[in-house]
C-alpha positions as CSV (number, residue, x, y, z in Angstrom):
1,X,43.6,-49.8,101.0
2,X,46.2,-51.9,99.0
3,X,46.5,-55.9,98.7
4,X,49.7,-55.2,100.8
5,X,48.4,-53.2,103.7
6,X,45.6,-56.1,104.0
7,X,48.2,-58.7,103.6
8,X,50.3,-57.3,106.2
9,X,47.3,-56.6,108.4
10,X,46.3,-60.0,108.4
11,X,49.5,-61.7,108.8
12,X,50.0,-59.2,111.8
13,X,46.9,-60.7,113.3
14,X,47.7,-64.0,113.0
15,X,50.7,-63.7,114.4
16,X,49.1,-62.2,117.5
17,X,46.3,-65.0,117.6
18,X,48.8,-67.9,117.3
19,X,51.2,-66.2,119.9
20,X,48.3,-65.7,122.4
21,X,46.9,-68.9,121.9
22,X,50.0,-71.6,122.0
23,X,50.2,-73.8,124.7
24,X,53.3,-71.4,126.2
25,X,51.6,-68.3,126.3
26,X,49.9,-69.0,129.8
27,X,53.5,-68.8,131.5
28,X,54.0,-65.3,129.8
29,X,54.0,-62.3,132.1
30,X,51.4,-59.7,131.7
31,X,53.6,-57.0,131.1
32,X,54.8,-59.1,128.1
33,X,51.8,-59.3,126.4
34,X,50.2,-55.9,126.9
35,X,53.7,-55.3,125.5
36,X,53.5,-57.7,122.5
37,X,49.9,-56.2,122.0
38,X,51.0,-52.9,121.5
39,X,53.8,-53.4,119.2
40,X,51.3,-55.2,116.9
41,X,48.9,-52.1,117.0
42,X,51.7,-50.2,116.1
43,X,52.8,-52.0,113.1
44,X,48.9,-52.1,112.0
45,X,48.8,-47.8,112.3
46,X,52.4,-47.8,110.9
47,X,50.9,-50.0,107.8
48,X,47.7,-47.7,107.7
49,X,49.5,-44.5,107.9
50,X,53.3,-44.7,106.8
51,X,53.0,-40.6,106.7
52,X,52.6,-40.8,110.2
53,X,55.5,-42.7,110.4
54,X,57.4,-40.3,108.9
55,X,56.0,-37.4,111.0
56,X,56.7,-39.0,114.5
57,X,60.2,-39.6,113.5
58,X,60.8,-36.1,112.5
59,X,58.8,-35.4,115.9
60,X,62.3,-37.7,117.5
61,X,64.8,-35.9,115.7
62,X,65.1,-39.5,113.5
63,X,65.0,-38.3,109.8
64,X,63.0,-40.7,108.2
65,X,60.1,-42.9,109.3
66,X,61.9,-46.4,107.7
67,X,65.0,-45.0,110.0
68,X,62.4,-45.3,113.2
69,X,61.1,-48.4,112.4
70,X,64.3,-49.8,112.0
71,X,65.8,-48.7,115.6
72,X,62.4,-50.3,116.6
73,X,63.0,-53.5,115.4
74,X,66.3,-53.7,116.6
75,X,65.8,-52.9,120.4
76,X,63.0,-55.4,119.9
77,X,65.4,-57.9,118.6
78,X,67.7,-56.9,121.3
79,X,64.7,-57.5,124.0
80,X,64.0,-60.8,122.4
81,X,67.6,-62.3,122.4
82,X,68.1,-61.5,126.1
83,X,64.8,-62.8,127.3
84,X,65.7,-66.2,125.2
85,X,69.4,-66.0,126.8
86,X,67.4,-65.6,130.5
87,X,65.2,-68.4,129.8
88,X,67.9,-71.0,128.7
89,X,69.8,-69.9,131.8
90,X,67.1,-70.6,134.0
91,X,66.4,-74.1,132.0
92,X,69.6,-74.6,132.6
93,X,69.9,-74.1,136.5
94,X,66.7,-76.2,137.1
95,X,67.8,-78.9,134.7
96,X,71.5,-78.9,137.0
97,X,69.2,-79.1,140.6
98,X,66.9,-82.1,138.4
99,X,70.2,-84.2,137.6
100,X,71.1,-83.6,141.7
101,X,68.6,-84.5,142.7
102,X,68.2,-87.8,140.1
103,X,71.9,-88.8,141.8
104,X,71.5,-88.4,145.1
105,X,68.1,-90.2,144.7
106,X,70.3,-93.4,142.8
107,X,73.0,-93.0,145.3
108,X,70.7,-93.7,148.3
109,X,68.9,-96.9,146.5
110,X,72.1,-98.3,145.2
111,X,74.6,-97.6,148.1
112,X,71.9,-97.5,151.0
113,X,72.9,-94.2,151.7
114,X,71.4,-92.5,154.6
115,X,69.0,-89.3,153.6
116,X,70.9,-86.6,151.9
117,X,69.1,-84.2,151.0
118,X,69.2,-81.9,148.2
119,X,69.7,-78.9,150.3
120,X,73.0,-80.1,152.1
121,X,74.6,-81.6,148.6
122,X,73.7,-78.7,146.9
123,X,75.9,-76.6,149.7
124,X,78.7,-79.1,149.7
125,X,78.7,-79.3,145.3
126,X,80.2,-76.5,143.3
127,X,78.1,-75.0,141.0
128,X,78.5,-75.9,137.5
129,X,80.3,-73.1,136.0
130,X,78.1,-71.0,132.9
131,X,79.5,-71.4,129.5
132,X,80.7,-68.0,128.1
């Protein structure tokens, strides 16, 4: 084994220890990391066997192995980028029902508004419109 394939190896296990371990990872589907799990075994028989590599991309009609593990990075780049565009969208919805609710809440103790609640103002206010 070469320094790089241990180098690699280790940094490829870090990675997965610090990702399974931070504070965030408990809200994380399942699916997510059994996913995340096996891409890192992947890269570790990629960096153990490139030859193999090479021989499943021939077995996928892909003519070289670096061609594979390119199109494999990029749909996991892809998957990456809409998941974070999914999750700001949701941060953003429950941060727009938070500031309702924050208003309606001031409106009643400054103006001695009768209950309102969030359900009716939320039928009556337009939905902030998404940023394109």
């Amino acid at each position: 084994m070469i320094l790089i394939q241990v180098v690699l190896i280790l940094a490829f296990a870090a990675i997965f220890v610090v990702a399974l371990r931070s504070r965030s990872a408990h809200s994380v589907n399942a699916w997510k990391k059994i996913a995340f799990a096996v891409l890192m075994v992947i890269l570790v028989v990629a960096v153990l066997a490139p030859n193999l590599v090479g021989v499943v991309a021939q077995a996928l009609g892909v003519g070289r192995g670096t061609d594979l593990v390119l199109y494999l990075v990029s749909v996991t780049f892809a998957f990456y980028v809409v998941n974070q565009y999914l999750h700001a969208q949701e941060a953003r919805n429950q941060l727009h029902q938070l500031a309702r609710r924050i208003a309606i809440i001031e409106a009643q103790e400054r103006y001695g508004m009768e209950r309102l609640s969030v359900a009716e103002s939320a039928k009556t206010t337009p939905a902030p419109e998404a940023d394109a």
